[in-house]
C-alpha positions as CSV (number, residue, x, y, z in Angstrom):
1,X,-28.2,-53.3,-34.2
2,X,-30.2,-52.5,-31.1
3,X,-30.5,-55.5,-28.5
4,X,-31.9,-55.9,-24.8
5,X,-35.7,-55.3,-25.8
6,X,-37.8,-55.5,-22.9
7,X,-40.5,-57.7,-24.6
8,X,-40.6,-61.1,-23.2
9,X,-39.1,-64.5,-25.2
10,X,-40.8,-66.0,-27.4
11,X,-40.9,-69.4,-27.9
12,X,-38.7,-69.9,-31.0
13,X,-36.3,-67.0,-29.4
14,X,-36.4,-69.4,-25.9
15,X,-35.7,-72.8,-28.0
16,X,-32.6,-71.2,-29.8
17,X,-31.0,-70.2,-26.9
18,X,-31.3,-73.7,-25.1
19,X,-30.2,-75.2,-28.3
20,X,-27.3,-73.1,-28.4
21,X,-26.7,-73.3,-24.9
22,X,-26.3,-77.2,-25.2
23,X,-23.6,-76.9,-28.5
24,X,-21.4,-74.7,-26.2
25,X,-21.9,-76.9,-23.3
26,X,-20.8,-79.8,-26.2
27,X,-17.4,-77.3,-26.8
28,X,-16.7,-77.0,-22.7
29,X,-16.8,-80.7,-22.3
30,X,-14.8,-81.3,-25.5
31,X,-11.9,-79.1,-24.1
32,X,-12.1,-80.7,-20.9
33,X,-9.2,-83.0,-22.3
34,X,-5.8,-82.9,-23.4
35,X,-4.8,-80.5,-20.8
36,X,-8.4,-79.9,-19.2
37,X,-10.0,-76.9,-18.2
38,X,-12.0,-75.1,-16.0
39,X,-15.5,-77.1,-16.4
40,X,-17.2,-76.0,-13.4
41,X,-17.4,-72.3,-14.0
42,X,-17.4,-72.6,-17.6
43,X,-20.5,-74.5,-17.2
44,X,-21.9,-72.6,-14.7
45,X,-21.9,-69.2,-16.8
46,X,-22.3,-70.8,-20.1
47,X,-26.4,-69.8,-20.5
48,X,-25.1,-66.0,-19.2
49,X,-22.6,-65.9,-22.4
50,X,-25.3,-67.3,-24.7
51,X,-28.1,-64.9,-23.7
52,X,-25.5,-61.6,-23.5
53,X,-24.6,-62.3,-27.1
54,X,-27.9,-63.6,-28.5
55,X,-29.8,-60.6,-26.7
56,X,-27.9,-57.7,-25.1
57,X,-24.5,-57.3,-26.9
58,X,-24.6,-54.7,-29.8
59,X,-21.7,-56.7,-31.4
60,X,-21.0,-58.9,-34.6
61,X,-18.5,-61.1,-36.1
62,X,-18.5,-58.1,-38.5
63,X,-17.9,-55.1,-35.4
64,X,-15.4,-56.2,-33.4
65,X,-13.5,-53.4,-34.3
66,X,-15.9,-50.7,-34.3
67,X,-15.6,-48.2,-31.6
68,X,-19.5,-47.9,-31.1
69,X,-19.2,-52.0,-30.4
70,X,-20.8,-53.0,-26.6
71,X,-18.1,-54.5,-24.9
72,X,-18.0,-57.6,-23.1
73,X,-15.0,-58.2,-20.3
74,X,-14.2,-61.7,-18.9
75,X,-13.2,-60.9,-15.8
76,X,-13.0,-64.3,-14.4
77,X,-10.9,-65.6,-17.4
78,X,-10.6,-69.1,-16.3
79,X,-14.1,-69.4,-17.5
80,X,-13.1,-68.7,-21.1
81,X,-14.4,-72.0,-22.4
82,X,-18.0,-70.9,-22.5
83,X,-16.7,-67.6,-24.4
84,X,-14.8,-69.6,-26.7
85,X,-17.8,-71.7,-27.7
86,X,-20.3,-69.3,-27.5
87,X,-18.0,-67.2,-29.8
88,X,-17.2,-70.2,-32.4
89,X,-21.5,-70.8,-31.9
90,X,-21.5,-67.2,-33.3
91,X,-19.2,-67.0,-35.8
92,X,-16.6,-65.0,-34.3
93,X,-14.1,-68.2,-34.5
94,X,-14.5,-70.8,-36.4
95,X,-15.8,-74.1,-34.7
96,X,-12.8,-76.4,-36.0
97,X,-10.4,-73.6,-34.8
98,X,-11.5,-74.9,-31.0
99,X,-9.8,-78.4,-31.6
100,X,-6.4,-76.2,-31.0
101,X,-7.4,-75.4,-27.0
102,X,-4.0,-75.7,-25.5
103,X,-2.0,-76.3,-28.9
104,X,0.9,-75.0,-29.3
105,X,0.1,-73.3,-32.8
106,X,-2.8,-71.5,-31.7
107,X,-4.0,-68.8,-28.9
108,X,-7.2,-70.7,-27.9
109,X,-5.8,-71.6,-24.1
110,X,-6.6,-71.6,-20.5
111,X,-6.8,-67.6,-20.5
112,X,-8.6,-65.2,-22.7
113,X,-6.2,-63.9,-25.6
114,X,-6.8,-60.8,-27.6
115,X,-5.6,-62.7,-30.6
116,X,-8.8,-64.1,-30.6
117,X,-11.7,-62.2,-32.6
118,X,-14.1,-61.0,-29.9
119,X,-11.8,-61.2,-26.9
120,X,-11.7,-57.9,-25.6
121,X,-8.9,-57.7,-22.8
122,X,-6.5,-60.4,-21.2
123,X,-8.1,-61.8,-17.9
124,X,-6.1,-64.4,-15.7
125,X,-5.4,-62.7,-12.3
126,X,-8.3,-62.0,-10.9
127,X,-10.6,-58.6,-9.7
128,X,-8.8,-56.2,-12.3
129,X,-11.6,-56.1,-15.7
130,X,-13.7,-54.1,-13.3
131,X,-11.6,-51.4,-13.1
132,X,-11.0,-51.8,-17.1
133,X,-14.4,-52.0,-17.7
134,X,-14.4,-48.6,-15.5
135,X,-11.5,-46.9,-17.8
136,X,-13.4,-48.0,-21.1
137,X,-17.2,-46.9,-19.6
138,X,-15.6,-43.5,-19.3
139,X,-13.9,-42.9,-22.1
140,X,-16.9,-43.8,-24.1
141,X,-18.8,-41.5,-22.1
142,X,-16.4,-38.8,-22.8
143,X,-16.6,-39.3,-26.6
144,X,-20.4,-39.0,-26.4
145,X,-21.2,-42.3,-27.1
146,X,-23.9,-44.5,-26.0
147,X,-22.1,-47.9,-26.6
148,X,-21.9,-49.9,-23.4
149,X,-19.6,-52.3,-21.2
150,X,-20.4,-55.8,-19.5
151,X,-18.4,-56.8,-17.2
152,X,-18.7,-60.8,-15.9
153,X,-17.1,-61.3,-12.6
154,X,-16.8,-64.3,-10.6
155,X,-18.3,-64.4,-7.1
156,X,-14.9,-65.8,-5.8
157,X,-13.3,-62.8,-7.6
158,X,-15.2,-60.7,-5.3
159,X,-12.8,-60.6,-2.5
160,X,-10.3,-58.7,-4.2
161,X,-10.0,-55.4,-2.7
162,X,-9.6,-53.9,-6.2
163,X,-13.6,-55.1,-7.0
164,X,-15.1,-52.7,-4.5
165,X,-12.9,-49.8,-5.0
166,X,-14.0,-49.8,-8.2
167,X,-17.7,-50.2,-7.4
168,X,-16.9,-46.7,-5.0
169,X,-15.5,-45.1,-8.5
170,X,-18.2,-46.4,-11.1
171,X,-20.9,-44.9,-8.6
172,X,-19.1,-41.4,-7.7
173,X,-19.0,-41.1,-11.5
174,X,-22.4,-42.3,-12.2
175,X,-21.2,-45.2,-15.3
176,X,-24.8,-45.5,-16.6
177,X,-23.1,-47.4,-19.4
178,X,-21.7,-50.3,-16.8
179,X,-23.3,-53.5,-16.3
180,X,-21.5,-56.1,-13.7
181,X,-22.7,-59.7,-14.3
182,X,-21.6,-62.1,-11.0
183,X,-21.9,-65.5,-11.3
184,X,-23.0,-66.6,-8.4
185,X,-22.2,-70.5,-8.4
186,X,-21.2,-70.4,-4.7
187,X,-17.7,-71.9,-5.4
188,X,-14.4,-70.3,-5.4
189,X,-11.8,-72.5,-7.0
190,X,-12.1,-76.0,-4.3
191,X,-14.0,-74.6,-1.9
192,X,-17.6,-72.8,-0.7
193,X,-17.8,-68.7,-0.8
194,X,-19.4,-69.0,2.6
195,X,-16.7,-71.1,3.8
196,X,-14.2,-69.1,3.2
197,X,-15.3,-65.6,3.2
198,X,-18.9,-65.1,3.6
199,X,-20.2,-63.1,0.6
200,X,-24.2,-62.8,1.8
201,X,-26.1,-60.9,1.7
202,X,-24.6,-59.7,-1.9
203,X,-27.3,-58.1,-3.1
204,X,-27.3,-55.7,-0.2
205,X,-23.9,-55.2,-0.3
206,X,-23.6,-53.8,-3.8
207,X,-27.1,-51.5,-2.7
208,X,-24.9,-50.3,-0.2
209,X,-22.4,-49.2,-2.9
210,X,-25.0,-47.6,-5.0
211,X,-25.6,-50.0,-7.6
212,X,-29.0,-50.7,-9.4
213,X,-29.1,-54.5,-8.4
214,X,-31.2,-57.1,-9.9
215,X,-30.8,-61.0,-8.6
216,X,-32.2,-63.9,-11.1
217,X,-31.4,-67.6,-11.5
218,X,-29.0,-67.3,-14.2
219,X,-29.9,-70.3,-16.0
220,X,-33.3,-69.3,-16.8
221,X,-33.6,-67.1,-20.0
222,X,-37.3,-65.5,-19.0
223,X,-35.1,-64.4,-15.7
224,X,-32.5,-63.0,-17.5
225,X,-35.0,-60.9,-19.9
226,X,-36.4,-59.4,-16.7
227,X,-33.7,-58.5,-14.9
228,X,-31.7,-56.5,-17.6
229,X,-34.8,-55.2,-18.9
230,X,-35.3,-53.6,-15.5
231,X,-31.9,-52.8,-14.8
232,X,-31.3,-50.8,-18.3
233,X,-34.9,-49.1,-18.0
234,X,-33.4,-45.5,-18.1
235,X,-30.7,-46.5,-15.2
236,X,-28.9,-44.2,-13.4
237,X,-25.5,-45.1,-12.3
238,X,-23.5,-48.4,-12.8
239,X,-25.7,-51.9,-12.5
240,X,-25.3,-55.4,-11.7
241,X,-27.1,-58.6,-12.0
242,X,-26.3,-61.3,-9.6
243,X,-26.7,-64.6,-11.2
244,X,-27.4,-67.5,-9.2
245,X,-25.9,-70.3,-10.9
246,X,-24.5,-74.1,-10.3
247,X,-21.2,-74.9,-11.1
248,X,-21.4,-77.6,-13.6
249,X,-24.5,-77.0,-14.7
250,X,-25.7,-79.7,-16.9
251,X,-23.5,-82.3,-15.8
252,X,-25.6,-83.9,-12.8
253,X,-22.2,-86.2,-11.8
254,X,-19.8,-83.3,-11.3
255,X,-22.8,-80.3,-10.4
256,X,-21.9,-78.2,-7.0
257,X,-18.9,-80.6,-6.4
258,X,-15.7,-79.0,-5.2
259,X,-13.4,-81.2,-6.4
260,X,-14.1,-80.7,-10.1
261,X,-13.4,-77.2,-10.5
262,X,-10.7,-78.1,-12.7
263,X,-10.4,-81.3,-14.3
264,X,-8.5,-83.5,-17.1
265,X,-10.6,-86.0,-18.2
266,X,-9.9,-88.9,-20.5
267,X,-11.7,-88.9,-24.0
268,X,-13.7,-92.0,-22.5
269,X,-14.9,-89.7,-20.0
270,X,-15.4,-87.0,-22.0
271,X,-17.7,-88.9,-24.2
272,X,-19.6,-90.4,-21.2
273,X,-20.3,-87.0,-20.1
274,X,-21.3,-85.6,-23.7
275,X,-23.7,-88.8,-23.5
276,X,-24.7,-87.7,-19.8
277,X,-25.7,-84.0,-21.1
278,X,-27.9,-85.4,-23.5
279,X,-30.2,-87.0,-20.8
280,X,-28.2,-90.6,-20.9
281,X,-27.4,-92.1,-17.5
282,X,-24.9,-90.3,-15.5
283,X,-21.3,-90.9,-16.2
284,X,-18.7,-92.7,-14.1
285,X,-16.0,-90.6,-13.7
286,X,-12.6,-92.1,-12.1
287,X,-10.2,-90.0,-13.2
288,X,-8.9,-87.2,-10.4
289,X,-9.1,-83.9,-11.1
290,X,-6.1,-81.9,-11.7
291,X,-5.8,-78.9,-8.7
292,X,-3.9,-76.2,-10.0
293,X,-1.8,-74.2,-7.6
């Protein structure tokens, strides 16, 4: 199966994908609970994991073990959430099976897992799944193949040292088969990018490197269409899409906050923001979120 066409949406292509987008939305705020999880960024890249899957991945519930399989690497692994419903949306996982986030009987937990059908590689500490991504792009390209590797980073993540040695490798060995997605929701864990270590201007910065860079809103479908389609139009060397994202996208109450990066929210809450998602008035949360340190 060939995916990534450069045609524009259609409408009923455009409609599933928001459809879907809400269900895995639904999952996020669902495992919010009982533990909590990391809502904000999970939110934030949930339409990227919908649209990669729906129109970009060469992968099925049925190839996940086939060598000629695109692969897709979570680097910012917290995020997992939006994989895990996007995946269960899918049928990678059953939907039920997600009722078991942060069960002991069950790998379905803060972290990805490789227990999981469709998770690729273990991700927790962040800024290594681009060197990984790196190891697997060249290997396929040593076997001749044309299969290719997606590698989602957080824009928080991008202060690791390890990120931009990599970028210096991917482009010295011209990884035409490499695609960096950033999720650019401006937020690294409680605080601002910009307030901690100015990222801007990114786009430049991987130009600098030698990248093929593209920059969309990354919650916009039509955007994403364009901007891979013009990336992976006979690229040469690695590429990358920043995404401009919110953090808590779809959730008006908690969007762009700092404080709810990682939260533990009480079934009441969780059904007043499942209400709040579907248009209703926005939720008042009390609870406090849990900071993990």
């Amino acid at each position: 199966m060939t995916r990534g066409s450069p045609q524009p949406l259609t409408d009923a292509e455009r409609s599933a994908l928001t459809e879907q987008a809400l269900k895995v939305r639904e999952h996020v705020i669902r495992m919010s609970t009982g533990g909590g999880c990391f809502i904000g960024a999970s939110l934030s890249c949930t339409d990227l994991m919908v649209y990669l899957y729906n129109h970009l991945l060469d992968i099925t519930p049925e190839t996940v073990g086939d060598r000629q399989r695109d692969y897709l690497l979570l680097s910012k692994g917290h995020d997992v959430p939006a994989l895990y419903g996007t995946l269960a949306e899918l049928g990678f996982i059953e939907r039920e099976r997600l009722r078991n986030h942060l069960k002991a009987n069950d790998a379905i937990y803060w972290h990805p897992n490789r227990e999981i059908p469709g998770i690729e590689f273990h991700s927790g500490s962040l800024g290594h799944l681009l060197s990984v991504g790196i190891g697997i792009a060249t290997d396929i390209r040593l076997r001749g193949e044309r299969n290719r590797v997606f590698v989602v980073l957080g824009d928080g993540e991008l202060n690791e040292g390890t990120i931009w040695e990599g970028a210096l490798v991917a482009k010295a060995h011209g990884l035409s088969n490499l695609i960096a997605i950033v999720d650019r929701n401006q937020f690294q864990a409680n605080i601002e990018t910009e307030q901690l270590i100015p990222l801007e201007p990114l786009a430049d910065k991987f130009k600098a490197f030698g990248w093929n860079t593209v920059r969309v809103d990354g919650h916009n479908f039509d955007a994403l269409q364009g901007g891979f389609a013009q990336l992976l139009a006979d690229a040469v060397g690695p590429s990358v899409l920043i995404a401009d994202t919110v953090r808590g996208k779809g959730l008006p109450s908690i969007e762009a906050r700092a404080d709810r990066w990682f939260v533990n929210f009480t079934p009441q809450e969780v059904e007043a923001l499942l209400a709040e998602l579907h248009g209703e008035q926005a939720a008042q949360l009390t609870s406090k979120p849990l900071i993990v340190r």
